[in-house]
C-alpha positions, 0 to 999 in steps of 0.5 A: 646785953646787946652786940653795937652795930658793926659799921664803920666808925663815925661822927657828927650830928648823926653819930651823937644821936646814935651813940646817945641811943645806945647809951639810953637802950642799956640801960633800957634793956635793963627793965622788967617787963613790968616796967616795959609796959609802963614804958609803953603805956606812957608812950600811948598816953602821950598821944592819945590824951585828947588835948595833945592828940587834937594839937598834933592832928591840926599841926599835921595839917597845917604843916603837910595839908594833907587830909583832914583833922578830924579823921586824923584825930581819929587815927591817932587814937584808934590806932594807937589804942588798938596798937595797946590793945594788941601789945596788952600781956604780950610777953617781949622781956625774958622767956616768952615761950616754952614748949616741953614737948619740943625742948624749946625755949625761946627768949626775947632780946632787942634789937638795939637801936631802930632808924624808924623812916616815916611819911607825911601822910601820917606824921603822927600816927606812924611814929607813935606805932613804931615808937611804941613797938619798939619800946615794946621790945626794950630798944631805942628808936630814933625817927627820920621823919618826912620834912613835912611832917618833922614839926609834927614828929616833934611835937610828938617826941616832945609829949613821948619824953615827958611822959617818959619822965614819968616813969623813969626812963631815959629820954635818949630812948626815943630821938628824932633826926634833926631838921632839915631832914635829908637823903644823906642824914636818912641814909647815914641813919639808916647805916648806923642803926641795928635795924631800918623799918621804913613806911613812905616812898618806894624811895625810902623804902629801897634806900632802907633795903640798899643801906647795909642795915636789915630792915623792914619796907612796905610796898606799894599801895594801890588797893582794888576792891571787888564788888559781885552780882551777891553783894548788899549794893547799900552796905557796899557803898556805905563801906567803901565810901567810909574808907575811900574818904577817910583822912582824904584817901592818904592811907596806902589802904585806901581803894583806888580802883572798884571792880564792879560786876555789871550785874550789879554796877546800876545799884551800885553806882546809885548806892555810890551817888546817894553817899556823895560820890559823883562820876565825872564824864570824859571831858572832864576824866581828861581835865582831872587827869591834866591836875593830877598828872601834870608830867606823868608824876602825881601832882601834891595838887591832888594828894591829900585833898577833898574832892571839894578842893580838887573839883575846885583846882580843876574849875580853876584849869578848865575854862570851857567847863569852869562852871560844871567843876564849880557846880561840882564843888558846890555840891561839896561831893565826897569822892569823884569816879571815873570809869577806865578800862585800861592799866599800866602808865597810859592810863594813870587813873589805874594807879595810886591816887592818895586822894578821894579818886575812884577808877571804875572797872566793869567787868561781866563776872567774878571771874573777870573781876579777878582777871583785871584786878591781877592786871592792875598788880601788875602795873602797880599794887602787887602784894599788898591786899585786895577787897572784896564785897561778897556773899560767895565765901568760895570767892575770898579764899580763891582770891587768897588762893590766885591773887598776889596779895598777903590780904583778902579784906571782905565786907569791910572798909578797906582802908580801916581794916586792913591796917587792924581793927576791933572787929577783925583779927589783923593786928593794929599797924601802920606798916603792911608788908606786901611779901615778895610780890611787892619786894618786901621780906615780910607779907604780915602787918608789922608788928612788936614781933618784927622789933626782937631778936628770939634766942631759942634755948634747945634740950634734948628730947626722946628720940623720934625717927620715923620709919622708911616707910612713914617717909616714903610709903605713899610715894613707893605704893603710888610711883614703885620702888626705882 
């Protein structure tokens, strides 16, 4: 049985897809673990099926332009399938952990209904992960989708309950917010609901922590990697570019500024050009910086884009350097870079880009290099992940150890890895907490553990009490008995 939520009394629109949830989420919470996972596994099907997966990937671009279909295609199905992966055996119904030993038992029991907060970046992806998850713990889930991409979400749901009907369960499960999204619908969700897990805009993501309901936000993306004197400049580049331009550079995890030991910056930088990357001079760092911040805000100009697309915005702005921008364009580059020494609101490039945009810092040593990544966290970033590209293990485990990160991501690409990856251990997510660095309660990639309540049962065990000495022995031989 789960408690209703304790808010006020309400009606409308809103109120009926909440009452509706509840209504589908006891029944729900009814279900065997057998029949979870079949629940889960229909959902997952709904948009991996390659048909349905390529149609929503073009209608995510078409609707939002922003990033690209292929690399969306890609997404949908990697992450959703890792997601699956993950959730394979997991034990979310019932008794899911017993420890003799401490007399404990832990059960799980659902949260109830989920206010799932979604941006346009991805509008496919990360309404599927949160879907899923939250079937995963036998709760309801309702999404309140960017604008942008609530045709996209749509479709979604539209595939998520025909595959649902497949196996019986209720289609109330799964609801999306109904169009025009607005700040008073989100909000009034997000109040109504038993628990807000928010992905986007810090916006959307202090309203879910302000809305009176718990709830799970992520922080702010604004990824640096580190390249040191060790690191194969080939394999670097080939990793960091994999990353840097996949989807258009719309993931929070992709890197926005490369922190390059000068050792190693020549091999670095030809590694770099040879994949596609082409580094602009000052005047037109100046020119592409008037694109993308126009009025101090990122520009949707920018956001999403090729490189391609925005050289050709720029030669469209720029006409003393019109025809070097088409020359760049022409030459169709993968991402664009620009070196920059500074951090903070005076220098732009040192923040989040969403778009193939690399800032470049140059730095004597590893030791510098961890120095100007910490400067950039604190203008923007702190507490979600930093990368590292290294032969030094020493290294990753003193950035773990300094930086205010909840990730170290070494020798891999970033923005593929960290969210999860069929060769790392993180688990498949969309969502990165960022702890209390990045104002978040949680520092974990989120995950179907986020989406229960755990009820512990306690027996009594042998009784176990440790001696003065035990507690105090190293502390009295050391310091005195005072």
């Amino acid at each position: 049985m789960t408690m209703e939520h304790p808010s006020p009394p309400s009606e409308g629109p809103v109120a009926e897809l909440v009452a509706r949830a509840r209504a589908a989420q006891r029944i729900y919470d009814t279900w065997t673990q057998e029949q979870v996972d079949m629940a889960v596994a229909a959902a997952g099907w709904a948009i991996i099926e390659p048909k349905r997966n390529r149609e929503l990937a073009e209608l995510a671009v078409a609707d939002t332009g922003v990033g690209n279909v292929e690399d969306k295609v890609r997404k949908n199905h990697r992450k959703t399938f890792g997601l699956l992966r993950d959730l394979k055996g997991a034990r979310s119904v019932g008794v899911i952990a017993e420890d003799p030993a401490r007399g404990i038992v832990e059960i799980a029991r659902p949260v109830g209904v989920v206010c799932a907060v979604t941006p346009s970046t991805n509008p496919g992806a990360t309404p599927a992960n949160k879907i899923i998850n939250a079937l995963k713990g036998r709760n309801a889930v309702i999404v309140a989708p960017s604008p942008k991409g609530w045709s996209t979400a749509a479709r979604l749901i539209e595939f998520i309950h025909a595959q649902l009907d497949r196996v019986g369960a209720p289609r109330d499960l799964v609801q999306l917010l109904p169009s025009p999204v607005s700040k008073a619908s989100t909000a009034e969700l997000m109040r109504l609901c038993d628990l807000v897990v928010a992905t986007g805009s810090q916006a959307n993501v202090r309203a879910a922590y302000t809305s009176g309901t718990p709830a799970f936000g992520v922080g702010a993306g604004n990824v640096a990697s580190i390249v040191d004197e060790t690191a194969d400049p080939a394999l670097a580049a080939e990793r960091i570019m994999l990353s840097k331009t996949f989807d258009n550079a719309t993931s929070c995890s992709s890197e926005n500024s490369l922190v390059i030991v000068d050792a190693i910056r020549p091999r670095l930088l030809a590694a770099l050009k040879d994949r596609g990357a082409v580094m602009l001079d000052a005047a037109r760092k100046k020119v592409l910086q008037e694109l993308m911040w126009p009025d101090g805000k990122l520009s949707a100009a920018v956001i999403g884009k090729s490189a391609r697309e925005i050289a050709e915005r720029a030669a469209a702005q720029d006409a003393a350097g019109r025809a070097g921008w088409l020359a760049i364009a022409e030459a169709n580059p993968r991402a664009l870079m620009v070196d920059e020494d500074g951090v903070g609101p005076e220098h732009p490039y040192s923040g989040e880009k969403l778009s193939p945009v690399l800032a470049l810092y140059a730095v004597p040593d590893f030791d510098a290099a961890a120095r100007t990544v910490e400067r950039i966290y604190g203008h923007q970033g702190a507490g979600h992940s930093v990368g590292l590209h290294s032969t030094r293990p020493e290294r990753a485990m003193h950035l773990g150890l300094h930086l205010p990160v909840s990730r170290v991501i070494v020798d891999q690409a970033h923005a593929i890895a960290t969210g999860g990856s069929f060769d790392n251990g993180l688990p498949f997510s969309l969502s990165m907490g960022c702890g209390t660095w990045g104002r978040n309660n949680f520092s974990e990639n989120m995950n179907y553990r986020h989406y229960l309540n755990i009820t512990r049962i306690s027996r009594p065990i042998p009784e176990r009490v440790p001696s003065q000495e035990e507690i105090f022995g190293e502390f009295f031989a050391k310091h005195g008995v005072a």
